[in-house]
C-alpha positions in Angstrom: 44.4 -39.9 -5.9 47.5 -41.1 -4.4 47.9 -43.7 -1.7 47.7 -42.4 1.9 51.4 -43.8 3.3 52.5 -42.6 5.9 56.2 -43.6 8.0 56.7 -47.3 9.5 59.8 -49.0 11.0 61.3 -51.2 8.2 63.6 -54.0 8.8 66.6 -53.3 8.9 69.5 -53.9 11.0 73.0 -53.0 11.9 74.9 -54.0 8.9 78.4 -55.1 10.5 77.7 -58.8 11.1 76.3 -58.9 7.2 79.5 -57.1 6.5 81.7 -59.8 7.7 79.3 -62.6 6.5 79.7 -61.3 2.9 83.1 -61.5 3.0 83.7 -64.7 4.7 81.4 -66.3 2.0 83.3 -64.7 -0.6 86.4 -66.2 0.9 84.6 -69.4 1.0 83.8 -69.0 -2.8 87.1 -68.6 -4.1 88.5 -71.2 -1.8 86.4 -74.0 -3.4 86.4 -72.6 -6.6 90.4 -72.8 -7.0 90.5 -76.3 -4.8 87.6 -77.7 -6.7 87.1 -76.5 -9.7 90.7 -76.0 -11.4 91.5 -79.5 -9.2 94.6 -78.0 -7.3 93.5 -79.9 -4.5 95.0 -83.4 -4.0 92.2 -84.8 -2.7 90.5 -84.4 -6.1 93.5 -85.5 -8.3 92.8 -88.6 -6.3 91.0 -89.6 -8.1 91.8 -91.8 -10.5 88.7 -91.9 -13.5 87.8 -89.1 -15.4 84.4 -88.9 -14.2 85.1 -88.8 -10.9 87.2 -86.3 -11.3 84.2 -84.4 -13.4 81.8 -84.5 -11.1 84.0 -83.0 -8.5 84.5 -80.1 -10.8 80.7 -79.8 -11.5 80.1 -79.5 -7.4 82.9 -77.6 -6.6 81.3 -75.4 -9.1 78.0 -75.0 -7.6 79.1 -74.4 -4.5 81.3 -71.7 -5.3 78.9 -70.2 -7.5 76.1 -70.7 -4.8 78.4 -69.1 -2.2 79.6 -65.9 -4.4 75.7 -65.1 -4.9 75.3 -65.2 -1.4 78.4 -63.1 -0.3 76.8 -59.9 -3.0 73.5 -60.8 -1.5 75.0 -59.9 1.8 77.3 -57.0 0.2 73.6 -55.8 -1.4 71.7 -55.2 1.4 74.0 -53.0 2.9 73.7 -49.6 3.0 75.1 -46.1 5.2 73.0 -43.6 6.9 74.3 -40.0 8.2 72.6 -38.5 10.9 70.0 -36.7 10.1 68.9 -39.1 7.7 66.5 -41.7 6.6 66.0 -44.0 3.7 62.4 -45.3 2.6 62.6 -48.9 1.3 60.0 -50.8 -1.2 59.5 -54.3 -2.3 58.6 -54.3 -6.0 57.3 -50.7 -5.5 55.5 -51.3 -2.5 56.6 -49.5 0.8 58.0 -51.8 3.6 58.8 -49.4 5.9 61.7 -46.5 7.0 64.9 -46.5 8.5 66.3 -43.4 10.4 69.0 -45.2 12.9 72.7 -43.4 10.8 75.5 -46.1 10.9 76.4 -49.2 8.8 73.0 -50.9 8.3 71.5 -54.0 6.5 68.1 -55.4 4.6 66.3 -56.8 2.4 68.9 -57.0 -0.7 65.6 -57.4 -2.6 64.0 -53.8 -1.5 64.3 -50.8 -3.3 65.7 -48.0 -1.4 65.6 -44.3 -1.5 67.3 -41.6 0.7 66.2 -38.5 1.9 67.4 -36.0 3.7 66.1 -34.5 7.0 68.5 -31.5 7.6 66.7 -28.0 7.7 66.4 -26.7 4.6 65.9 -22.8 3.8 63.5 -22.1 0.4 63.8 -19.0 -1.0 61.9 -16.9 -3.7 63.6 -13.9 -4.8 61.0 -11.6 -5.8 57.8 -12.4 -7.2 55.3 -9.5 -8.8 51.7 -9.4 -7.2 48.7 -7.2 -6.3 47.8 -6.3 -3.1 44.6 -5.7 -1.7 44.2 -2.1 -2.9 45.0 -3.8 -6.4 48.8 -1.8 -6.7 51.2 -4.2 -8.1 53.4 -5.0 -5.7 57.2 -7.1 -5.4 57.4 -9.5 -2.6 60.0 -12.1 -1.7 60.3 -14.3 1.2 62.5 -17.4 2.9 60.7 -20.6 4.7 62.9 -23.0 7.0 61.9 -26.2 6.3 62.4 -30.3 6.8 61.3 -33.7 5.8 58.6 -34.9 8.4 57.2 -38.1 6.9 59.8 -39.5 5.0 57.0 -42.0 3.5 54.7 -38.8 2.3 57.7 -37.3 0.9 58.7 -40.2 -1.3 55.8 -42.1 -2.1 52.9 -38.7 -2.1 54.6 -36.2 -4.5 57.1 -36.6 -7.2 59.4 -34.5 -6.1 59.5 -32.9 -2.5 61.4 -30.2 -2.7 60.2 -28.6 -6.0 56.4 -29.3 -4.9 57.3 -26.9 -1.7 58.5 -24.4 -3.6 55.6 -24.0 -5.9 53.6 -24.6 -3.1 55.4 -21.4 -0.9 55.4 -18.9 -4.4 51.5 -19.8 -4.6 51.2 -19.2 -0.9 52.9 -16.1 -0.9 50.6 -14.8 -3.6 47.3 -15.6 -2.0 48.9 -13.7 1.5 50.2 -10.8 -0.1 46.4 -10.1 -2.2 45.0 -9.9 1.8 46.7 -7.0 2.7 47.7 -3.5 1.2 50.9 -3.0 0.7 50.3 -0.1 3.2 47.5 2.1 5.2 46.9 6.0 4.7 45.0 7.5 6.7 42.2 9.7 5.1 42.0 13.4 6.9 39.2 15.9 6.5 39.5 19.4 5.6 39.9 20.5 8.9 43.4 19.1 9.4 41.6 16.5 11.6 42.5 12.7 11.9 39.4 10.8 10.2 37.4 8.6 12.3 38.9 6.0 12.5 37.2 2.5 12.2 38.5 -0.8 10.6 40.4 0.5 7.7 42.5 2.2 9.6 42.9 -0.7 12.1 44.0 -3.5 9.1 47.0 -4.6 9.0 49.6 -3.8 6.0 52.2 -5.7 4.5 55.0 -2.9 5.7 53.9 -2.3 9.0 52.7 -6.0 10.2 55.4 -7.8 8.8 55.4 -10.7 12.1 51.5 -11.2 11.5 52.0 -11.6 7.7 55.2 -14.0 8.2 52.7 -16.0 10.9 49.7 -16.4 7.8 52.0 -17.4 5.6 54.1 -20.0 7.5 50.5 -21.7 8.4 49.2 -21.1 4.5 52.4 -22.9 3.4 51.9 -25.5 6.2 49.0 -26.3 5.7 49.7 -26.9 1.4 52.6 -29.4 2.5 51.0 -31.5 4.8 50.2 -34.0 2.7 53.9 -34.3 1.5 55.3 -34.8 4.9 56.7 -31.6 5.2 57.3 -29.6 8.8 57.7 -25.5 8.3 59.8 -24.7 11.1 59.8 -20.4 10.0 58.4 -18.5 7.5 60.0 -14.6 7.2 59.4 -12.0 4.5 62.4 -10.8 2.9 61.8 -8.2 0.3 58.8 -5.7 0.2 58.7 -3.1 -2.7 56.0 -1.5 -5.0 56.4 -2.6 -9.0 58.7 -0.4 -10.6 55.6 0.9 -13.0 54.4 2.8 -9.5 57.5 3.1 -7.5 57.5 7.0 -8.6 54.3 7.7 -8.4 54.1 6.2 -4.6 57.3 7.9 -3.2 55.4 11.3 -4.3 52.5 10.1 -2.3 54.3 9.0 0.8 56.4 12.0 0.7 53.5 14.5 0.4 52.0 12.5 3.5 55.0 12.9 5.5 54.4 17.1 4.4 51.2 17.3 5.1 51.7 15.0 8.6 54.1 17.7 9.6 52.3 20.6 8.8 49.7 19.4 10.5 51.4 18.5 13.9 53.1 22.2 13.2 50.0 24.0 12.9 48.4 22.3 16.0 52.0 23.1 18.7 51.7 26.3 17.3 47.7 27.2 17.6 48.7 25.9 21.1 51.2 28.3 21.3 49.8 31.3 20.4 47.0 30.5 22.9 49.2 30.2 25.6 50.8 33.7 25.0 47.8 35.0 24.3 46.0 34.0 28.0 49.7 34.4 29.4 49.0 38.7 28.4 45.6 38.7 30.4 47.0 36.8 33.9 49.4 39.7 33.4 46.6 42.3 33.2 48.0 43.5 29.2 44.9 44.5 27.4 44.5 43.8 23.9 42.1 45.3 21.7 40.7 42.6 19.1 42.5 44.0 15.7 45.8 43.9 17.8 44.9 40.5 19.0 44.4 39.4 15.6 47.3 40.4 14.0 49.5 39.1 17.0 48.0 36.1 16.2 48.2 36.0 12.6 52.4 37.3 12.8 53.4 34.6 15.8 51.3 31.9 13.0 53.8 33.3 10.5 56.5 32.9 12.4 55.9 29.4 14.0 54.5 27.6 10.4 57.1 29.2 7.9 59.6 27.0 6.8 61.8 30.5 6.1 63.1 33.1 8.5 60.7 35.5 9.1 61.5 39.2 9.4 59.0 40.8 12.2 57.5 44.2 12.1 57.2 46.1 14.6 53.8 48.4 14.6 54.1 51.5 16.8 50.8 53.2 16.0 47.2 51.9 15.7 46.1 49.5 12.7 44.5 52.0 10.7 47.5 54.7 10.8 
């Protein structure tokens, strides 16, 4: 199990005063050092014994040496930030705390530091083959918006952020897309009727409640990145097809649906039709035997529901002559 970290303000500080201190040292360093040590200075050549002379060299030494470590100890601790970014900083692989303040900054030349970025970042997956509910294998892609939260968790809890939120949004996706079918039809009777309809016909699909599967997945996603200190600003389906196995065989279905949805509204504007004309010829006091009335009905049927142009007949005697 890893170790619960989570972010806390390092020490660290604006870097220009370090800046100049490293360089003045540095300054200082090579001053002595060619004063000192290589005895350019008269005061050393002063000196008159050999030893004297020595131990100046030996000193001078020191100091310069002493002086140059402490001008890259300054020079070391110093580091840039952008906006929009932060930089997580250990002590022999132990977190001391985070720094998100961009400029010129300064710390601990002995930590460990390790930058992050947290700009939004969009993740996308292409296409990715699964089964819905109804079990039809489907293809499915999607983009999530994303940023670094928790620049500790991010670090310090997974190896690497971004890759463990994109494995974590491809399994996410999965499990949302099994919930729902990749659409609903609607079941009819033999009448022509709608079925009754209860809470299959009520569940959402993947095509026609694309907002309500984009919601599920952004908190499914959200809720796998937590622990990495990850924020999921949007979540938004991108690509929706059926496998190319079925793709035929499911733009037959859908097409005879869309036949059979028209012929049915057709029928039902035309039964209504016909029974207008038909009470229309009684408020106008036209009798109508029953056989006429029949075959009235059955020829304006005709006309209304073909998809060709009928040619009417026009009967001038009884039925039966």
């Amino acid at each position: 199990m890893s170790k619960n970290v989570t972010d806390l303000r390092g020490k660290a500080g604006n870097g220009y005063l370090p800046l100049l201190a490293g360089f003045l040292l540095l300054a200082a360093s090579a001053y002595i050092g060619w004063n000192f040590v290589f005895s350019f200075s008269p005061e050393v050549n002063a000196y008159s014994t050999p030893i004297d002379r020595l131990n100046i060299h030996w000193a001078g030494a020191g100091v310069s040496a002493a002086l140059f470590v402490a001008s890259m100890l300054s020079f070391s601790g110093l580091y840039t930030l952008s906006p929009n970014e932060s930089v997580v900083l250990t002590l022999f692989s132990d977190y001391a705390g985070t720094d998100d303040v961009p400029g010129l900054r300064w710390t601990n030349p002995f930590y460990g530091s390790s930058k992050l970025s947290l700009k939004l970042h969009n993740q996308q997956i292409d296409s990715i083959k699964v089964n819905d509910a109804a079990g039809n294998p489907i293809e499915i892609g999607a983009i999530v918006t994303w940023h670094v939260k928790d620049s500790a968790k991010a670090a310090l809890t997974v190896d690497n952020y971004a890759q463990f939120v994109k494995v974590q949004i491809e399994s996410a996706l999965r499990t949302v897309a099994s919930k729902y079918s990749y659409d609903n039809w609607s079941d009819r009777d033999h009448d022509g009727e709608d079925a009754p309809k209860g809470d299959d016909a009520a569940r959402p699909s993947l095509r026609d409640s694309g907002e309500q599967v984009a919601v599920e997945l952004a908190a499914d996603v959200r809720r796998r990145v937590a622990r990495a200190g990850v924020e999921i600003e949007d979540a938004r389906i991108t690509h929706l097809a059926y496998a190319p196995e079925i793709a035929q065989a499911m733009l037959r279905r859908q097409q005879a649906a869309a036949v059979l949805a028209a012929r049915t509204l057709l029928l039902k504007g035309s039964v209504g039709l016909v029974k207008e004309v038909i009470d229309d010829l009684k408020k106008k006091n036209i009798e109508i035997d029953a056989e006429r009335q029949a075959a009235m009905i059955s020829n304006l049927l005709v006309v209304m529901v073909s998809d060709k142009e009928a040619s009417p007949v026009t009967n001038v005697g009884s039925l039966y002559t």
